[in-house]
DRENDO-1510 file (C-alpha; in Angstrom, 1 decimal, always signed):
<recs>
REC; n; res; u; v; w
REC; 1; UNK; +0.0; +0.0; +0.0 .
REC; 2; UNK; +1.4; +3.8; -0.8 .
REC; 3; UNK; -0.4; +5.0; +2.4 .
REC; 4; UNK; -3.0; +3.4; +5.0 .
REC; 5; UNK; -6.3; +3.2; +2.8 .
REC; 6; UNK; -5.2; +2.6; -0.5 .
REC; 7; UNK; -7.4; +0.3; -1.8 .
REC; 8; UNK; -7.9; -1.5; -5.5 .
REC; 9; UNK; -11.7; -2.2; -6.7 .
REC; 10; UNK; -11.4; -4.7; -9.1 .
REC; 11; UNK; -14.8; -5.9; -11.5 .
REC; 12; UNK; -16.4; -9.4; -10.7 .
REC; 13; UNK; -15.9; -10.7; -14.5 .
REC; 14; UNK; -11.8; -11.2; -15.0 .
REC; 15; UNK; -11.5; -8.5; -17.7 .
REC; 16; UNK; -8.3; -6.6; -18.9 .
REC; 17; UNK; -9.3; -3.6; -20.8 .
REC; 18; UNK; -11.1; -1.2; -19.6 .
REC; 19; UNK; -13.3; -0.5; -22.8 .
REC; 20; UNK; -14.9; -4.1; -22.1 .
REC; 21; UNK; -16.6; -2.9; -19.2 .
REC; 22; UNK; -20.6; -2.9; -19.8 .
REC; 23; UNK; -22.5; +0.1; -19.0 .
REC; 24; UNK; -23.6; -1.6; -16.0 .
REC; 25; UNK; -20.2; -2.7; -15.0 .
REC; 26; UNK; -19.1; +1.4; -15.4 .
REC; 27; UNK; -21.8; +1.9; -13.2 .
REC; 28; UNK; -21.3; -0.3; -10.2 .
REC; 29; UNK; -17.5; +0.8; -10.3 .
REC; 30; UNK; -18.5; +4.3; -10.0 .
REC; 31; UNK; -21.1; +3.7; -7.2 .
REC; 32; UNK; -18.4; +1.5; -5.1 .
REC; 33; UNK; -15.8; +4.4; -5.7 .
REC; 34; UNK; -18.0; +7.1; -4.4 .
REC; 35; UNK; -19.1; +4.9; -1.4 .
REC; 36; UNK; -15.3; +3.9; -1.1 .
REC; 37; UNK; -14.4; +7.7; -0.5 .
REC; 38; UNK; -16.8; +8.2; +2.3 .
REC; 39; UNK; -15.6; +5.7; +4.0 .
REC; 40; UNK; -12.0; +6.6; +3.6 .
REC; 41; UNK; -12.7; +9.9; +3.8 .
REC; 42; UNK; -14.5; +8.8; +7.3 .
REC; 43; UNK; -11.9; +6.5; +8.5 .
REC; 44; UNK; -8.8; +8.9; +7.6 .
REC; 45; UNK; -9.9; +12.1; +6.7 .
REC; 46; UNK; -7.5; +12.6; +4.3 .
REC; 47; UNK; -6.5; +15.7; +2.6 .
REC; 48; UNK; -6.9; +14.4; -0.9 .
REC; 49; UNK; -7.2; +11.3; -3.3 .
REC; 50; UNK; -5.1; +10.0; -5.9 .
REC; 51; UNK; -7.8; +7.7; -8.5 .
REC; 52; UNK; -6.6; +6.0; -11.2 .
REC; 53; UNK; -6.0; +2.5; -13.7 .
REC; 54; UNK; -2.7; +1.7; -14.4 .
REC; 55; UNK; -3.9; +0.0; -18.3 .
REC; 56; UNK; -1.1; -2.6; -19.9 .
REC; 57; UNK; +2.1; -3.4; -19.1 .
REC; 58; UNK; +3.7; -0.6; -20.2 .
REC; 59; UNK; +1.9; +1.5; -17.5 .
REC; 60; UNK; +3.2; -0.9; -14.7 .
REC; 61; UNK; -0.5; -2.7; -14.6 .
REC; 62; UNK; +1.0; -5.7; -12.0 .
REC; 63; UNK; -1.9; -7.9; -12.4 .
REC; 64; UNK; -3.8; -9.0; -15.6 .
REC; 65; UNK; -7.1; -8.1; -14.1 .
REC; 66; UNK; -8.5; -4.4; -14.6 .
REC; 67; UNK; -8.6; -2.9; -11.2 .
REC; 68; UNK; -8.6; +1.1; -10.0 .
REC; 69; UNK; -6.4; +2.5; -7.2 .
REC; 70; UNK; -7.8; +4.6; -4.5 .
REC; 71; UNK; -5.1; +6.2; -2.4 .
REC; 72; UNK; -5.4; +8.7; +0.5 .
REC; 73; UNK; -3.2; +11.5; +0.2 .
REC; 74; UNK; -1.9; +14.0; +2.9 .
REC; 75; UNK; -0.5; +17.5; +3.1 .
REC; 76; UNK; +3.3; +17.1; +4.1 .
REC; 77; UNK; +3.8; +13.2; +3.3 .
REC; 78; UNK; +6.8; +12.0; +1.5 .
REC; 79; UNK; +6.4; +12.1; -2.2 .
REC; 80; UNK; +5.7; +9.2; -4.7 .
REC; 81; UNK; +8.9; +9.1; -5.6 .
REC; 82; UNK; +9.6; +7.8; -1.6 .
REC; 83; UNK; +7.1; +5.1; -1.8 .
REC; 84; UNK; +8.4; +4.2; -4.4 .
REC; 85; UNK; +11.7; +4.0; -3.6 .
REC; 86; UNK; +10.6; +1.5; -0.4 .
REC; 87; UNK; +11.7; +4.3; +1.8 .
REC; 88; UNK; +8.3; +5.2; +3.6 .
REC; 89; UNK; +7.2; +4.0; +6.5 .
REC; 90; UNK; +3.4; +2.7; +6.6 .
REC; 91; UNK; +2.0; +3.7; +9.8 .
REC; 92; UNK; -0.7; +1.3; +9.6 .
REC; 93; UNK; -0.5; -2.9; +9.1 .
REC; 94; UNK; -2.6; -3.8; +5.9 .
REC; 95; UNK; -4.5; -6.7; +8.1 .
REC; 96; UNK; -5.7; -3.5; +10.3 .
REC; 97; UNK; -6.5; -1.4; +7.4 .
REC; 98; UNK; -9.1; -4.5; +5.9 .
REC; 99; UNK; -10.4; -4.9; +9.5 .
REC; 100; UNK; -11.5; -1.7; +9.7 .
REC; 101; UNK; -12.5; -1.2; +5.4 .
REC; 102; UNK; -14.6; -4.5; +6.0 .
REC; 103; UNK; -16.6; -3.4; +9.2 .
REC; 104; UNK; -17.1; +0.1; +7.2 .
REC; 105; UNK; -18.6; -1.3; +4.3 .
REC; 106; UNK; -20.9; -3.3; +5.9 .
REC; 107; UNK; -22.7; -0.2; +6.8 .
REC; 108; UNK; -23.0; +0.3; +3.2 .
REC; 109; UNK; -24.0; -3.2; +2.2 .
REC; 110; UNK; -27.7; -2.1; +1.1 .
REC; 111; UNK; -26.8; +1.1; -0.9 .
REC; 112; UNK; -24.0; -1.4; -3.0 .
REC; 113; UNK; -26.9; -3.7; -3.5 .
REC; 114; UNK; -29.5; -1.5; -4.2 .
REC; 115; UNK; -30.2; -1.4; -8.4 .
</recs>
């Protein structure tokens, strides 16, 4: 993770490219990206989001399976470039950071469902 938060929202249906995506696929994604930045915005009241794809290999895309980045961002963090590098220090364990994304989205479970 680049910062306690980021998270990845990945489709159901194993897809690449992101002009496969149905309308209703676009749609859900959208929703669960709005309702993911309450929550962060809830859990660490950050000072800013970074949202993106990273699309083919040539973008450094890790994973063959289309997913966007969410990341919390801060005023006075250490850059990118840090990350990066593998010189930042995470100030949060992943396994916390699920815990408390899992119990949060439970409170959402009926608006995600809800056509």
């Amino acid at each position: 993770p680049y910062n306690p938060g980021h998270l990845m929202i990945f489709p159901n249906r194993h897809i690449e490219e992101i002009e496969k995506l149905s309308f209703s696929e676009v749609k859900e994604l959208h929703k669960l990206t709005i309702i993911s930045l309450k929550i962060l915005r809830n859990l660490y009241s950050p000072h800013g989001f970074n949202i993106g794809y990273n699309l083919g290999k040539g973008s450094g895309a890790s994973i063959e399976h289309l997913h966007l980045h969410i990341v919390p961002r801060y005023e006075n963090e250490l850059s990118f470039i840090d990350v990066l590098s593998g010189s930042k220090i995470i100030v949060e364990e992943p396994k916390d950071t699920v815990q408390k994304l899992k119990r949060e989205y439970k409170k959402y479970a009926e608006e995600l469902l809800a056509q």
